[in-house]
N, C-alpha and C positions, 0 to 999 in steps of 0.2 A: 371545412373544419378539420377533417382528418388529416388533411394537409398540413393543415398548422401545426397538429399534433405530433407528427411524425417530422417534421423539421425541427419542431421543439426540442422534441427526445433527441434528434442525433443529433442537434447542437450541446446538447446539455452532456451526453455522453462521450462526445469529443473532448471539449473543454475538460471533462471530469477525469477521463483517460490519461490525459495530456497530465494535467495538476497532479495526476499521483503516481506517473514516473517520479516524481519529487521526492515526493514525501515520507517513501521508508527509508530512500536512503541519505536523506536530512536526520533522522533518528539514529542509523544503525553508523553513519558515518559516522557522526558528532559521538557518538557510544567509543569507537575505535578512535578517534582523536583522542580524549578526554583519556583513554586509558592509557595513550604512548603519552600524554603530555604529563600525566603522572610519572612514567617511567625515568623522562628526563627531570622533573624534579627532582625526585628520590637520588637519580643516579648522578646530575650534573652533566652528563654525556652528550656532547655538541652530536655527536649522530642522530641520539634520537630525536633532541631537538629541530634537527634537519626535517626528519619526517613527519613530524606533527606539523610543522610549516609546510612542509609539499601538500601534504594531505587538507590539513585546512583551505589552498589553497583551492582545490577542487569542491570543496564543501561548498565555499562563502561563493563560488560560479552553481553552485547548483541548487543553493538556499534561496539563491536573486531569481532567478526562475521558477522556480518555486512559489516565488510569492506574488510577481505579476499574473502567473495562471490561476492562484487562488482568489485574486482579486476577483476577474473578470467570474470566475465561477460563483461565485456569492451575489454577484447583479444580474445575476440570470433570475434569483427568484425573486424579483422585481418586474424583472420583465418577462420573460417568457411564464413564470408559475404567478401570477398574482392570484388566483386563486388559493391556491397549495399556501400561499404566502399567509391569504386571510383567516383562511378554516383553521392552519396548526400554529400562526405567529407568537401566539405568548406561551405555548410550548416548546417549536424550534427557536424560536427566537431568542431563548434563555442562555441556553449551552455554547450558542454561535457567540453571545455577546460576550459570554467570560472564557471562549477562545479566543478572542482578539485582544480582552483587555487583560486576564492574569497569566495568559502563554506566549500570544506573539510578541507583545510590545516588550514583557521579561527577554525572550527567544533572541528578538533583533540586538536588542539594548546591548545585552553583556554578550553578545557576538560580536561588537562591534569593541568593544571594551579590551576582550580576549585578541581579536584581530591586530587593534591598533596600541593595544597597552602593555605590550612588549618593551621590555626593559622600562618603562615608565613606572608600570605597577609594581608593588612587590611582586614576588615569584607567586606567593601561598594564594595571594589577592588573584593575581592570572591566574592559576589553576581553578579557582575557586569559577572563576567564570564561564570555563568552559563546560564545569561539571552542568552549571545553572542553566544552560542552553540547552545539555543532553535532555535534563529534567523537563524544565519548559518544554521541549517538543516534543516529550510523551505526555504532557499533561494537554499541550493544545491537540492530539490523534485521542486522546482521551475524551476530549468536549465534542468534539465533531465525532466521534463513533455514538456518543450520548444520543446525537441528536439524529444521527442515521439508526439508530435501533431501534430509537422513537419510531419512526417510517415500517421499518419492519415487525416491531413486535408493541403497539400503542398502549403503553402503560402510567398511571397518574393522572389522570386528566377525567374529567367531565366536560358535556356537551352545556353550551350555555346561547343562547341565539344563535344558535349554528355554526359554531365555531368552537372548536376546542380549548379551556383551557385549564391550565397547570393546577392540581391539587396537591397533587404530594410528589414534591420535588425526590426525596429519597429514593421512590421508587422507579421515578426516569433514571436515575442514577445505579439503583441495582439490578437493572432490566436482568433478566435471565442470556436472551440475545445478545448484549453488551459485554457480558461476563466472560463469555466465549469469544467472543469475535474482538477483545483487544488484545488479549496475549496472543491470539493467531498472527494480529496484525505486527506487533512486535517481532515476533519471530518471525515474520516476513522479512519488514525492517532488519535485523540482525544478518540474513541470507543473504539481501541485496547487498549492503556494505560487504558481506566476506567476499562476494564472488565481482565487487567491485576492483575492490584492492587485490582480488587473486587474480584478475585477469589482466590488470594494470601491472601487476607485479609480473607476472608470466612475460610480458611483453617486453618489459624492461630485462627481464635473466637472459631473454632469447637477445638483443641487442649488444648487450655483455658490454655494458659502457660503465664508464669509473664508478659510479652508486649502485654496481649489480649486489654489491656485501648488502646495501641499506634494504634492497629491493627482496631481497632471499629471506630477511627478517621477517619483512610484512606478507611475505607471499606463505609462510613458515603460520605465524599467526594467522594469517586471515582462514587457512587452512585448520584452523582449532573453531576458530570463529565460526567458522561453515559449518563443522558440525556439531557445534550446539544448535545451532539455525535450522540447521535442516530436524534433528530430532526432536527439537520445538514446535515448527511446525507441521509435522506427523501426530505430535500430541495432540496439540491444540487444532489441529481439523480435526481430530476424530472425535473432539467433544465436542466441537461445533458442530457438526455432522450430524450428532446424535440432537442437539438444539434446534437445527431446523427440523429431520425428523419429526419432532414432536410440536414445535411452533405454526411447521408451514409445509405443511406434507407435502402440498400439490408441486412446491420447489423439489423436495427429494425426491418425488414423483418423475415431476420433467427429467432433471438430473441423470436417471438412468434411465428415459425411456419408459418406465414402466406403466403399462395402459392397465392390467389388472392386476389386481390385489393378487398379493399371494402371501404364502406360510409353510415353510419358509422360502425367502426373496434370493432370489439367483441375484450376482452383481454381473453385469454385462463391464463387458472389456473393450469389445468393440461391437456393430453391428450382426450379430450371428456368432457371437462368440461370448459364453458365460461363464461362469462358475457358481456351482448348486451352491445356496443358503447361504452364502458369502454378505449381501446386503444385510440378511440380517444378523447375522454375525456383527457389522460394524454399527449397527442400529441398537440391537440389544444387547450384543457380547454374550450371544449364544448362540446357536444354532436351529434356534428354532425361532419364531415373532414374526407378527404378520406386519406387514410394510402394504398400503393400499398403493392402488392403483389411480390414476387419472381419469379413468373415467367413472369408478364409485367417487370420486372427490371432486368431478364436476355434478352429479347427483345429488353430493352434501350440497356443493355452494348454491344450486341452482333453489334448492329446498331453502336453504339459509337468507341468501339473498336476492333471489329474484331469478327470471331468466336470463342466459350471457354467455357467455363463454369467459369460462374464467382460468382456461389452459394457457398459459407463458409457453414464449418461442419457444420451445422445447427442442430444436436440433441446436440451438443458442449455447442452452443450459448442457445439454450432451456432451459437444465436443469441446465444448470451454471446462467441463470439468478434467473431460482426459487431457485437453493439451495440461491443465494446471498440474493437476496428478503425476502425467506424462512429463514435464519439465523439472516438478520436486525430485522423482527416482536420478533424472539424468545428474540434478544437484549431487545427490547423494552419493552416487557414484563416483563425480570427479572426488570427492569431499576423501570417501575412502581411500580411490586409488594414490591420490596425493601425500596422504597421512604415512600410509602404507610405505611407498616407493621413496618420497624424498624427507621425512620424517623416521621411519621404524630401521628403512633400510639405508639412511643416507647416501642417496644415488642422484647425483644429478636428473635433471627431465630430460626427456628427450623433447627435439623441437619441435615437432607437428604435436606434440601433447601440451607444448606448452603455447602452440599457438589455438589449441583447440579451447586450453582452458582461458584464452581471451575471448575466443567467440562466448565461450559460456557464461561472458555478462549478461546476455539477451534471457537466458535462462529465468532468472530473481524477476525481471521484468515482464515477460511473457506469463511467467504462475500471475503474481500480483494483479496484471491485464485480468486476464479471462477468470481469476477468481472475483474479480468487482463486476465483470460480466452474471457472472452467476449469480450473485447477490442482489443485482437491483433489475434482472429481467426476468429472476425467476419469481419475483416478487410479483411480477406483473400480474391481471390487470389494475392490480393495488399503487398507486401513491401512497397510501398511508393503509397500510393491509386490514382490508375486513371496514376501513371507515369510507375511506374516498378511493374512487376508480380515478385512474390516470388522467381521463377523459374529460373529467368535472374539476383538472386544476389547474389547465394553459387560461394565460391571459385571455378576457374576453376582447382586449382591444385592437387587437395586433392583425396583423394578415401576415401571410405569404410572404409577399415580396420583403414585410420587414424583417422576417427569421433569416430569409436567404439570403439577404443585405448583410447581417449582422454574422452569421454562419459561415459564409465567405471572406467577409474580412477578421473574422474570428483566426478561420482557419490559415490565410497568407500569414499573418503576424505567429499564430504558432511554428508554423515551415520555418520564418526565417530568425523566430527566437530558436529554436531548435538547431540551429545552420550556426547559429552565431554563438551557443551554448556551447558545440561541440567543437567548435575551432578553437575557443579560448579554452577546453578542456584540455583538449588534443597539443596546444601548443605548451599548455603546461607539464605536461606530460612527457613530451620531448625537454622538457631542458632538465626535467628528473629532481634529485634533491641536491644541487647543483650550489656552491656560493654565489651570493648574490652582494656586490658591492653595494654598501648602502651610503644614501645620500639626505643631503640636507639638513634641517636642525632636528627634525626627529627621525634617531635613531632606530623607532618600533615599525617608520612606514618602509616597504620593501622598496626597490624601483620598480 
């Protein structure tokens, strides 16, 4: 049985890995479309319009992947959780339904509208549609954080034959854990898009081919873009931060290692390496507050709920916090030096900076990674924190051989969705924002 468990889990955090490369930057991209596709309204300017077509172009290749990985992740808890499925369904079940039905189907629809209904639509009608898409794909991270906050911090519901269900919708809805953790994840979304199109844009200035004018724009903005992004999500962690704190110590606990309570909490930096009172400096916004330890908070759970071990991978939650941490400051930095150098002081970039600031798409992706690392292991041994253990929610029907059947072929179709994502990326990329001879009776489909 542990077996099955632990196939379970890292099939389900593969898949779930994979599905939200997507998805902040489906938000924060369509946010920067929508705002150059207003510029050329306004302005009438065939350039700009140039580049809300490039860029779209990379969107609607990265919206389509997107949504096959979210597929398969949604029939995991069918198969691999059918318990988790039974005990929380008519409380997760709620937020999941009215993401599919008032986000995505709006999200697809008039994506598809905006794509194809160029020059068809009125102008005001096309604009309107792209805004409708930004909107829908914060309202569908909106439904689906509802229903993961559920998971982390269980609130509205009563137990009824063994199973949980929904009493007061409002208060799934105002979770305290929710409140925090969507604006973070926006500002995620916002970072991923700036240091998309900055490092897209970098690549194209270093190539110096006819569209480097169009490319220096966006590389200009996305560089404003990054640093709302990144001073967004410094905020919005550090009130999150304080929510788990107080929700789910044992997470803040793992987080930095800490095996005992103290007052005040050194924050560790690295292994053997601290600074006095610093934790709780970010915990209480003083200098003084005690922050427990791991092992008085396996003493509460053990008193609370039984004997167990209710400590989370803790070197998981550790180093997933510093890479996260560790990749936002690196953000930060290009964000300034860029502002600074080719904004304050109008200097051209130099070319290993401008090829550095290409590698630093991995950046936005690597925080986002290992902060959903931290989220749902430091949760552990909770599925649904404080009501069901991990243990008590895999299928009872399944074995082995069928996780690693399905885990395997899970895994080949993501490699070469992945393979076949980045070359149709990559080849759009290379022809830039380039004329495109258009053909046939409609004038809005591209070649």
């Amino acid at each position: 049985m542990e077996d099955i468990i632990f196939l379970s889990r890292l099939q389900f955090a593969i898949t779930t890995v994979y599905h939200f490369l997507f998805v902040p930057l489906t938000i924060g991209l369509g946010l920067f479309i929508a705002i150059w596709e207003t510029m050329a309204y306004r302005s009438g300017n065939s350039d700009d319009e140039r580049v809300s077509r490039f860029w779209g172009r990379l969107f609607l290749l990265n919206f389509a992947a997107g949504v096959v990985t979210g597929i398969v992740l949604e029939f995991q808890f069918g198969m691999n959780w059918a318990e988790y499925s039974r005990f929380v369904g008519d409380v997760f079940g709620v937020p999941l339904a009215l993401e599919a039905l008032l986000a995505f189907f709006i999200e697809s629809t008039f994506l598809g509208l905006w794509m194809f209904g160029r020059n068809i639509l009125p102008r005001g009608i096309h604009l309107m549609c792209i805004w409708l898409v930004v909107a829908a794909s914060c309202v569908s991270a909106l439904w689906i954080l509802i229903a993961n906050s559920f998971m982390q911090n269980p609130v509205g519901f009563v137990f009824n034959n063994g199973r949980a269900e929904m009493v007061d919708f409002w208060a799934l809805a105002s979770n305290p854990y929710f409140l925090h953790q969507f604006p973070h994840v926006l500002a995620a979304s916002v970072c991923t898009a700036a240091f998309f199109i900055l490092g897209i844009s970098a690549w194209k200035i270093k190539q110096d081919s006819n569209d480097t004018h169009l490319f220096e724009r966006t590389f200009k903005f996305a560089l404003f873009m990054g640093f709302i992004g990144v001073v967004a999500v410094a905020l919005s962690g550090h009130l999150q931060g304080q929510s788990v704190a107080k929700l789910q110590p044992m997470k803040m606990a793992a987080m930095e290692n800490l095996k005992e309570t103290a007052d005040p909490a050194p924050l560790s930096i690295l292994p053997g390496i601290e600074i006095p009172a610093l934790l709780s400096v970010m915990v209480h916004n003083k200098s003084s507050g005690e922050v427990k330890g791991i092992e008085e908070l396996q003493k509460v759970f053990e008193a609370r709920y039984g004997l167990g071990n209710y400590v989370p991978p803790v070197w998981i939650s550790y180093f997933s916090f510093r890479a996260m941490v560790g990749s936002s400051l690196a953000m930060m930095f290009f964000v300034f030096y860029g502002i600074f150098w080719f904004v304050i002081l109008k200097k051209k970039m130099h070319g290993k900076i401008l090829m550095l600031m290409t590698a630093g798409i991995s950046l936005p992706y690597l925080a986002n990674t290992t902060g959903w690392l931290i989220a749902e292991t430091g949760r552990q041994p909770w599925i649904v924190y404080g009501y069901m253990p991990t243990d008590k929610a895999v299928s009872a029907g399944i074995s082995s051989g069928n996780v690693i059947f399905s885990l395997i072929a899970f895994t080949i179709v993501y490699m070469i969705l992945a393979v076949i994502t980045f070359l149709f990326m990559r080849r759009e990329v290379i022809r830039g924002c380039v004329e495109r001879r258009i053909t046939g009776k409609n004038p809005a489909i591209t070649a």
